[in-house]
MOPAC internal coordinates of N, CA, C and O (Angstrom, degrees):
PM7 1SCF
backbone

  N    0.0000 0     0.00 0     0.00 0    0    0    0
  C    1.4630 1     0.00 0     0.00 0    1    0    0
  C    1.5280 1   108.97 1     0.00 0    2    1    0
  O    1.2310 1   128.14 1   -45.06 1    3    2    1
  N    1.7410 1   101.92 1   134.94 1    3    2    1
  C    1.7302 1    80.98 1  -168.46 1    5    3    2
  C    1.9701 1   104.07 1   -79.94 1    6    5    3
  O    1.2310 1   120.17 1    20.55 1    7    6    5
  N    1.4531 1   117.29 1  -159.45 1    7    6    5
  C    1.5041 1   112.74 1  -158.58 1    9    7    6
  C    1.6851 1    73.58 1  -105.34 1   10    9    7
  O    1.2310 1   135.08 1   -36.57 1   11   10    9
  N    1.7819 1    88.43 1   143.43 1   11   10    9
  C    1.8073 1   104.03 1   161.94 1   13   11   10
  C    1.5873 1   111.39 1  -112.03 1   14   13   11
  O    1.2310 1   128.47 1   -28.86 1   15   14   13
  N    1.8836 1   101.29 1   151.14 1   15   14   13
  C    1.0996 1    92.53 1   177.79 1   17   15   14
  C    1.5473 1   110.55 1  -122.84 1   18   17   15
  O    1.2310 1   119.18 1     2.81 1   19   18   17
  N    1.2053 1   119.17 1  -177.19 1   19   18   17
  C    1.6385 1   122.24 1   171.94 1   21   19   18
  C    1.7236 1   114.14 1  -106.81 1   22   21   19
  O    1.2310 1   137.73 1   -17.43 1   23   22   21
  N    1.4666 1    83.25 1   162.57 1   23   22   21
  C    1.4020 1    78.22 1  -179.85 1   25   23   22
  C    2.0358 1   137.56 1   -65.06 1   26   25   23
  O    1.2310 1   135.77 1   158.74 1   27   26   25
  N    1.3822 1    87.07 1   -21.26 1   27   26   25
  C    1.4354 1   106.83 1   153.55 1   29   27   26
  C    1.3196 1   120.27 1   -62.77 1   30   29   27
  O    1.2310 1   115.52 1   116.36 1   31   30   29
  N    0.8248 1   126.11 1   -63.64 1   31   30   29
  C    1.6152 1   130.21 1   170.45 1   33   31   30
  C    1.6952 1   111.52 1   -27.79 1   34   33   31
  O    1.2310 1   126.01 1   117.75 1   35   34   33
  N    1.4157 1   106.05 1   -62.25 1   35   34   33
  C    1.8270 1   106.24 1  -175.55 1   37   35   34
  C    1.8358 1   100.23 1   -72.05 1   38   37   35
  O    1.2310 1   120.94 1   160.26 1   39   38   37
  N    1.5302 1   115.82 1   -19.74 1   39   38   37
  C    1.4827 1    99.17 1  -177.68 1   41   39   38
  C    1.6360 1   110.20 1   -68.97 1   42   41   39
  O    1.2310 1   124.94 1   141.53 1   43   42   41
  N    1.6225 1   108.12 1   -38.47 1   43   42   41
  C    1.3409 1   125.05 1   159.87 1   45   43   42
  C    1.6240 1   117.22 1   -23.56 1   46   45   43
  O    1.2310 1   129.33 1   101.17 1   47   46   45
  N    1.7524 1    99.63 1   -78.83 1   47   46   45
  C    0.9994 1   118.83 1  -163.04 1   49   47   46
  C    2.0018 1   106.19 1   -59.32 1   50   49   47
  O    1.2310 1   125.82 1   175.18 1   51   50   49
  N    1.2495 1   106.42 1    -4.82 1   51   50   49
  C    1.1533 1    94.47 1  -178.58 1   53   51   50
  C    1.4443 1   119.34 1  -122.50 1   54   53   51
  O    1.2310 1   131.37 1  -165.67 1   55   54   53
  N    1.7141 1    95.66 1    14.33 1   55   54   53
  C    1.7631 1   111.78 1   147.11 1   57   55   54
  C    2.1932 1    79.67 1    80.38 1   58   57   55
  O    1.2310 1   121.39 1  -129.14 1   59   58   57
  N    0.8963 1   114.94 1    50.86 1   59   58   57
  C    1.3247 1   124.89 1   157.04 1   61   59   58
  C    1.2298 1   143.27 1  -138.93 1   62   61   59
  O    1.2310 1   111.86 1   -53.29 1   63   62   61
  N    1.0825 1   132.94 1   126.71 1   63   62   61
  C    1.8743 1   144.85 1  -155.98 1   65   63   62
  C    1.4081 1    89.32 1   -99.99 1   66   65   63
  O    1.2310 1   126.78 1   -50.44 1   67   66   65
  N    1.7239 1   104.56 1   129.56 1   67   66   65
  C    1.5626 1   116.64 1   160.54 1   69   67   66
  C    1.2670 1    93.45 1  -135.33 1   70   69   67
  O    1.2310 1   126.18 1   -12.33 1   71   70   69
  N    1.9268 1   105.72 1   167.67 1   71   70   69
  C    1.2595 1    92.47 1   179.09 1   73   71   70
  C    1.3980 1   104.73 1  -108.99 1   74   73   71
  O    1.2310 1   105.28 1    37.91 1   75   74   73
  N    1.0943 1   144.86 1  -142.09 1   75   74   73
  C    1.5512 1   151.55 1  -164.11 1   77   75   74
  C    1.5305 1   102.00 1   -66.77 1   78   77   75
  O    1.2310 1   134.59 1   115.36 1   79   78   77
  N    1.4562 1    89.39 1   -64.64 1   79   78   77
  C    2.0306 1   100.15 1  -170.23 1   81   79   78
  C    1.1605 1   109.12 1   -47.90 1   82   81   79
  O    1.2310 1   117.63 1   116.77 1   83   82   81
  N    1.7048 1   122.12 1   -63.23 1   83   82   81
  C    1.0516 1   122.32 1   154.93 1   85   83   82
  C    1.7169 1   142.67 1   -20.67 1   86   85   83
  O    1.2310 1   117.94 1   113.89 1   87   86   85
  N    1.3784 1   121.52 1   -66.11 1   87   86   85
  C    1.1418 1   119.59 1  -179.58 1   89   87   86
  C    1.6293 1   106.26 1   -85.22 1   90   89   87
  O    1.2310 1   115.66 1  -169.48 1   91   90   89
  N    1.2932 1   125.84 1    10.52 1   91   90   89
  C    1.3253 1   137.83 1   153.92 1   93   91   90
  C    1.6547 1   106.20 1   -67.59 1   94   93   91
  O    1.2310 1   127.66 1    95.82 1   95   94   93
  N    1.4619 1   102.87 1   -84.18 1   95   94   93
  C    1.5586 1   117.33 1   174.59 1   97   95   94
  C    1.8513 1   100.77 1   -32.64 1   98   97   95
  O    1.2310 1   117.94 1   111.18 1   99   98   97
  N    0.8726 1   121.53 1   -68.82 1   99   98   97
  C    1.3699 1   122.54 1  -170.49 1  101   99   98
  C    1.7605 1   105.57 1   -56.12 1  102  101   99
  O    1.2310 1   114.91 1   147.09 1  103  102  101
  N    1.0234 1   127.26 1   -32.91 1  103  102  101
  C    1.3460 1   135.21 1  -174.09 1  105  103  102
  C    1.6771 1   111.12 1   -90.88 1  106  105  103
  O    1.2310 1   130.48 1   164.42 1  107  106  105
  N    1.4352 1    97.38 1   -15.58 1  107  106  105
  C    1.6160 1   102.51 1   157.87 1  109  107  106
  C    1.1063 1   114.22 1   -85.51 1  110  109  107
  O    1.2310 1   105.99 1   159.93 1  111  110  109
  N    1.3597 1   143.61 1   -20.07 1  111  110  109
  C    1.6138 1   132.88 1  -128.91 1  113  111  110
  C    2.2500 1    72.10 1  -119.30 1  114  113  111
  O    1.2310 1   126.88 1   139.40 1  115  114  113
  N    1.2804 1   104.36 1   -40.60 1  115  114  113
  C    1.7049 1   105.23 1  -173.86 1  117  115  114
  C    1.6901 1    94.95 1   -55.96 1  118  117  115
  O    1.2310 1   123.76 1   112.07 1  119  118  117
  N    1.5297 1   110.39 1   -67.93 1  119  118  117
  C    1.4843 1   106.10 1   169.70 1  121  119  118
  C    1.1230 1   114.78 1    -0.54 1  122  121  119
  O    1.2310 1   130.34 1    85.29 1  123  122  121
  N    1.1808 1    97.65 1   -94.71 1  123  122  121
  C    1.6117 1   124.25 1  -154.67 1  125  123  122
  C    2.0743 1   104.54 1   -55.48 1  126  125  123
  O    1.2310 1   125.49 1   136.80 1  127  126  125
  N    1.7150 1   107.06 1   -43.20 1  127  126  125
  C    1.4905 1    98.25 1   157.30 1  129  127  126
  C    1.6008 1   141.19 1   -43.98 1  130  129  127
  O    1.2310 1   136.08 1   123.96 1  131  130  129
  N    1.1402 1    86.47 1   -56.04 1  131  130  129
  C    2.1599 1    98.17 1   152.80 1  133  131  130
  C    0.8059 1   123.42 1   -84.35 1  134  133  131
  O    1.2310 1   105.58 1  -171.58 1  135  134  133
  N    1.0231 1   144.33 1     8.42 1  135  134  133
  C    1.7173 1   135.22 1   116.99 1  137  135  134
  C    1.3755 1   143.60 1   -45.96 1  138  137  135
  O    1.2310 1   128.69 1   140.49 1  139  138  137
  N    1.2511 1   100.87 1   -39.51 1  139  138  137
  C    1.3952 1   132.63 1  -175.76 1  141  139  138
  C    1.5443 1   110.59 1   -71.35 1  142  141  139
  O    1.2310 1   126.30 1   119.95 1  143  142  141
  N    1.7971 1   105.49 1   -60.05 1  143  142  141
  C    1.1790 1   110.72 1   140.31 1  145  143  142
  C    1.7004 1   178.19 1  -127.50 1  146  145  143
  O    1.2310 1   141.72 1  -118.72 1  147  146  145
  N    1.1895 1    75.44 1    61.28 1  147  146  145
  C    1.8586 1   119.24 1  -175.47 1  149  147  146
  C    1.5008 1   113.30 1  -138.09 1  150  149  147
  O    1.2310 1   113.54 1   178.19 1  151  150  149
  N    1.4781 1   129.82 1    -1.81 1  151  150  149
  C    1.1929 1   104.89 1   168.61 1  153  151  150
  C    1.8112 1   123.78 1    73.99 1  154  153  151
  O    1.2310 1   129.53 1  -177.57 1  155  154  153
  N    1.0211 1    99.23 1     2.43 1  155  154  153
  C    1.9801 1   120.07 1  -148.94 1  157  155  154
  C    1.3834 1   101.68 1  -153.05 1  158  157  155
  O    1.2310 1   131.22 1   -31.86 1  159  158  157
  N    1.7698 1    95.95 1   148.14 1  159  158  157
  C    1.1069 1    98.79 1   164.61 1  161  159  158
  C    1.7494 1   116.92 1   -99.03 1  162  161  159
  O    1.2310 1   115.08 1   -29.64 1  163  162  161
  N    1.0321 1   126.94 1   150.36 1  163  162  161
  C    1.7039 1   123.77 1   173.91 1  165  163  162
  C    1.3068 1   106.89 1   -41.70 1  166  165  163
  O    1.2310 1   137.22 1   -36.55 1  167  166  165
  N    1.6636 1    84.25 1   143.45 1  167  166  165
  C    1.6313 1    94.53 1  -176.96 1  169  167  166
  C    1.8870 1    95.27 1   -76.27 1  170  169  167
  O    1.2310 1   129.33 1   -11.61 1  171  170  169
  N    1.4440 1    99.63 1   168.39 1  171  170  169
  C    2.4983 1   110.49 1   173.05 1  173  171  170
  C    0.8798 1    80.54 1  -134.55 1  174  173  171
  O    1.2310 1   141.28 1   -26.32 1  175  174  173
  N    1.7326 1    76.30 1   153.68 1  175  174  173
  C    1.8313 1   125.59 1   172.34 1  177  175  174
  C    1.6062 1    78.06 1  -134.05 1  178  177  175
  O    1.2310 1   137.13 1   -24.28 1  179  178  177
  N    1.7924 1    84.42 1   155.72 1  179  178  177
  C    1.2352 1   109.54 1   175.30 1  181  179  178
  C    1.6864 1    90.82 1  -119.92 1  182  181  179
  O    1.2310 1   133.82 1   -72.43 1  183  182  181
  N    1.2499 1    90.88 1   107.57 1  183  182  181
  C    1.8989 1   127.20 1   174.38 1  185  183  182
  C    1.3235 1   108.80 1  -101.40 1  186  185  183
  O    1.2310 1   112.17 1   -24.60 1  187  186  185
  N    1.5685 1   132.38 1   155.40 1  187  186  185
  C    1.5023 1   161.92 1   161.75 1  189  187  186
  C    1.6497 1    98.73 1   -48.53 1  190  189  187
  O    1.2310 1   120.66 1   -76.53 1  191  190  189
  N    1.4112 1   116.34 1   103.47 1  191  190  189
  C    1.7124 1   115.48 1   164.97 1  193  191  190
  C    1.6206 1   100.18 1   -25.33 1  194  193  191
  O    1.2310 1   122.13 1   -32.92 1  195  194  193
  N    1.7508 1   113.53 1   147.08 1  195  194  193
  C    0.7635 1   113.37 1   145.23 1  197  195  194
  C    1.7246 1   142.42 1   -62.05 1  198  197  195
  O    1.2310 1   126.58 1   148.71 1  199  198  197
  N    1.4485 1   104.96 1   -31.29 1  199  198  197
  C    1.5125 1   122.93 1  -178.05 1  201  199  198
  C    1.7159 1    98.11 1  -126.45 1  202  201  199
  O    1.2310 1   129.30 1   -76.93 1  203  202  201
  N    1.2056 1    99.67 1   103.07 1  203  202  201
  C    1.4844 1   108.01 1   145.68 1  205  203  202
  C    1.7172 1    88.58 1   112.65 1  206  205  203
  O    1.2310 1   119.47 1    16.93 1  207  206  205
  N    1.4016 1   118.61 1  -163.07 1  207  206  205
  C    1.7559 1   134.41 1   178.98 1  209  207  206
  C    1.1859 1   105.13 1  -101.40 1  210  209  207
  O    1.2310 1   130.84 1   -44.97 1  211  210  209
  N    1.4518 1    96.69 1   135.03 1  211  210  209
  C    1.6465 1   111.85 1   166.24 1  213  211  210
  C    1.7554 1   102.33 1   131.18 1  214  213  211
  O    1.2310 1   130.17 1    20.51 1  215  214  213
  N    1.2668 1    97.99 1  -159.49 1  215  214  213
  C    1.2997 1   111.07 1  -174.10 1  217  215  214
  C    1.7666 1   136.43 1  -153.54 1  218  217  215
  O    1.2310 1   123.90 1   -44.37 1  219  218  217
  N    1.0697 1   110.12 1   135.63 1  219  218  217
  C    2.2350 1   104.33 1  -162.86 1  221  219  218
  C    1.1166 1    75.09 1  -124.85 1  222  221  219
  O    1.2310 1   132.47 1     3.91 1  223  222  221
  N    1.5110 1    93.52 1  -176.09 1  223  222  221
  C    1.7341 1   129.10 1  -161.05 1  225  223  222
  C    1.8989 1    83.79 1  -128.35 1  226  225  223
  O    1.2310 1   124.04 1   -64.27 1  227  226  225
  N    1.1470 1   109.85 1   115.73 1  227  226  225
  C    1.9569 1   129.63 1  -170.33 1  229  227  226
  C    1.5940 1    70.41 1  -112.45 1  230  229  227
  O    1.2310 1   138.13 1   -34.27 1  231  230  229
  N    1.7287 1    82.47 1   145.73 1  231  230  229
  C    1.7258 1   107.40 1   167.71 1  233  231  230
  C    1.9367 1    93.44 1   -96.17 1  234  233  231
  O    1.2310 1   126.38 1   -51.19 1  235  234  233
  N    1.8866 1   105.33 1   128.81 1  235  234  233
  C    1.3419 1   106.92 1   165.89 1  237  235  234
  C    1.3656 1   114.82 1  -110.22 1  238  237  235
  O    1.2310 1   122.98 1   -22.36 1  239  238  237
  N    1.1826 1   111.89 1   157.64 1  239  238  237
  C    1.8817 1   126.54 1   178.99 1  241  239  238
  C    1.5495 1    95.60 1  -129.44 1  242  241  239
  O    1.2310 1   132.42 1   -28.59 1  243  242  241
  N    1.4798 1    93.61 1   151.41 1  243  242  241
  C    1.6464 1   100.54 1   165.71 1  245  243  242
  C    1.2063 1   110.02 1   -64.35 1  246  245  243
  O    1.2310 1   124.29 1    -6.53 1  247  246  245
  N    1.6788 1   109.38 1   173.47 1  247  246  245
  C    1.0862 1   118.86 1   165.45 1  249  247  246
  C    1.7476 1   118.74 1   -62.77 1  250  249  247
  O    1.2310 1   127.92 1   155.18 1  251  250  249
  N    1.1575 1   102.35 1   -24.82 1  251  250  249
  C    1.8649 1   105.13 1  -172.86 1  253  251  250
  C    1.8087 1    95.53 1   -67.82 1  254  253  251
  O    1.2310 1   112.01 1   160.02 1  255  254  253
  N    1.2826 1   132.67 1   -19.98 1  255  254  253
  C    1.3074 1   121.48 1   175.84 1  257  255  254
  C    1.4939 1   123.96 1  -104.55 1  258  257  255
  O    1.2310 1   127.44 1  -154.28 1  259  258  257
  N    1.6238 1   103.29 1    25.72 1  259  258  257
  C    1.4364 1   107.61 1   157.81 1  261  259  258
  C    0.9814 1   132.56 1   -84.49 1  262  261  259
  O    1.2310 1   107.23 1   175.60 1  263  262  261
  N    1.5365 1   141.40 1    -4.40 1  263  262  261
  C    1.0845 1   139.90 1   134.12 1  265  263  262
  C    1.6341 1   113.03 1   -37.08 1  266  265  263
  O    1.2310 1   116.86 1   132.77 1  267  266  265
  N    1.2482 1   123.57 1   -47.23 1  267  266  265
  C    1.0838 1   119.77 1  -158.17 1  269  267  266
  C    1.8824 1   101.63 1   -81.64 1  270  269  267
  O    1.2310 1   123.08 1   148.46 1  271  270  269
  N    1.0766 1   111.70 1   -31.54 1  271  270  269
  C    1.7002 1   110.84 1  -178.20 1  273  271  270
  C    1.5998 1   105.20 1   -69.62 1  274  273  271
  O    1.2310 1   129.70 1   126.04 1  275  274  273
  N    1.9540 1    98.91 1   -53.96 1  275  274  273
  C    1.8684 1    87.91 1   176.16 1  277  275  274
  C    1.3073 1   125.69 1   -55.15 1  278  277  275
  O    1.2310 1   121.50 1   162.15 1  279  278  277
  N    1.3736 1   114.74 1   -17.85 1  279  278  277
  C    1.3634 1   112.34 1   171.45 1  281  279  278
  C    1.4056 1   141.21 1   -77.91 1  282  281  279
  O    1.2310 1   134.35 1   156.68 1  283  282  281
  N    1.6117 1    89.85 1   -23.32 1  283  282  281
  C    2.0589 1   111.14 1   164.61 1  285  283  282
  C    1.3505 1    74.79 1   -81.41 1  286  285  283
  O    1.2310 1   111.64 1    58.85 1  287  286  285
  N    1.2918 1   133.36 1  -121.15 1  287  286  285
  C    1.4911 1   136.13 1  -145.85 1  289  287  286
  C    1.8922 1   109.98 1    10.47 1  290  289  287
  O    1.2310 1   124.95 1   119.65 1  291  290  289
  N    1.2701 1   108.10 1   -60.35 1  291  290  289
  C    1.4451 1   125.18 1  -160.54 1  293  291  290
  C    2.1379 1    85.34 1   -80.00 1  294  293  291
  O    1.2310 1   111.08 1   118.18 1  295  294  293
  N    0.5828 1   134.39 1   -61.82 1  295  294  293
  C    1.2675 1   134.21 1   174.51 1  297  295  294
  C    1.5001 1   107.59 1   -47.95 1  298  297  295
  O    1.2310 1   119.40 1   132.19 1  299  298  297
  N    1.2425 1   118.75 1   -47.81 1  299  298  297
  C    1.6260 1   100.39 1   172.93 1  301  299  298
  C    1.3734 1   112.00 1   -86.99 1  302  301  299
  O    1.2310 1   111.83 1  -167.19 1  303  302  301
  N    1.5900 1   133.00 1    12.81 1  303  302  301
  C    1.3940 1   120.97 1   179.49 1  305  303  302
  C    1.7134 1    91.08 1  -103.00 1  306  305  303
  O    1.2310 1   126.16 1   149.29 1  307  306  305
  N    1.5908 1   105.76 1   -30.71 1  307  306  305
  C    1.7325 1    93.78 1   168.35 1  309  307  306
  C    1.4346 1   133.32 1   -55.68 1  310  309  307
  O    1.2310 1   126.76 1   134.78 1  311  310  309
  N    1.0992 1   104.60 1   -45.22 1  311  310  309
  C    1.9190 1   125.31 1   175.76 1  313  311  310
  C    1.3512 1    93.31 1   -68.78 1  314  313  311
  O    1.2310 1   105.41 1   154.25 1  315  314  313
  N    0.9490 1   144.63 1   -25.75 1  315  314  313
  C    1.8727 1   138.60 1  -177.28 1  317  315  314
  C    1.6620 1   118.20 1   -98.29 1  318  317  315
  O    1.2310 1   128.27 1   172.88 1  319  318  317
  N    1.5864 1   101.68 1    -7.12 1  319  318  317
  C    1.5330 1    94.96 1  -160.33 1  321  319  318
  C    1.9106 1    92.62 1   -67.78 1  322  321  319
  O    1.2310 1   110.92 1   146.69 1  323  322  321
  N    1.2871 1   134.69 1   -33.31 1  323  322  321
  C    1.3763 1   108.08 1  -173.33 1  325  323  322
  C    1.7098 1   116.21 1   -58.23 1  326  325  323
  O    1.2310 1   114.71 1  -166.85 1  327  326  325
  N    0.9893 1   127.64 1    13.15 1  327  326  325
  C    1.7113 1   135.30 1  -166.16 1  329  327  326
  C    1.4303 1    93.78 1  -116.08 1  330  329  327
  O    1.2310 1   119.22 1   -42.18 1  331  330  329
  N    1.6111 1   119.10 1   137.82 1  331  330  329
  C    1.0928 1   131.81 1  -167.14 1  333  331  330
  C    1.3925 1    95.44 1   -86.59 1  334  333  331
  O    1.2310 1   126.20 1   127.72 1  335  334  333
  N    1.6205 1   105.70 1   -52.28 1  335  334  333
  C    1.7423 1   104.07 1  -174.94 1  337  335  334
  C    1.3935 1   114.05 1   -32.86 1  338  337  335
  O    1.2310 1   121.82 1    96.46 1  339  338  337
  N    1.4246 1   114.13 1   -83.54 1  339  338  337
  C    1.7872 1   137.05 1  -175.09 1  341  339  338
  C    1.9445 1    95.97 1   -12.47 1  342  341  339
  O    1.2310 1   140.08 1   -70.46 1  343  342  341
  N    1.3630 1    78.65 1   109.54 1  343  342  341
  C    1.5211 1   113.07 1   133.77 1  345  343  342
  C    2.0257 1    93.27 1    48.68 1  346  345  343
  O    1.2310 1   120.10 1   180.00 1  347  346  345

């Protein structure tokens, strides 16, 4: 099975800080992409919180739909760049 990742993971991997709302919003907008096309909602793992102890259930995608997350990611840092906060 190949390795899945979350949407945290590629915000990670791309050496960028969001805060909650944010990597929420962004983790909706992936949603709603695999939905769109898959019909489905993403399969969960119950993964290690990113911030702090304990543990949630993260929505994972293959690797073949990381193109599609780096590309919301970069699309929601475009629509945000007038905001000082973002990223």
């Amino acid at each position: 099975m190949s390795r899945r990742c979350t949407v945290m993971d590629r915000i990670k991997f791309k050496q960028l800080q969001a805060t909650d709302n944010q990597s929420w919003t962004i983790g909706a907008m992936v949603r709603d992409a695999w939905v769109l096309e898959h019909s489905e909602l993403p399969d969960k793992e119950l993964r290690g919180k990113t911030k702090g102890p304990g543990s949630h259930c993260f929505a994972v995608y293959p690797e073949s739909f990381v193109p599609t997350i780096d590309a919301i990611i970069d699309k929601f840092r475009l629509m945000s760049a007038s905001q000082k906060d973002l990223f």
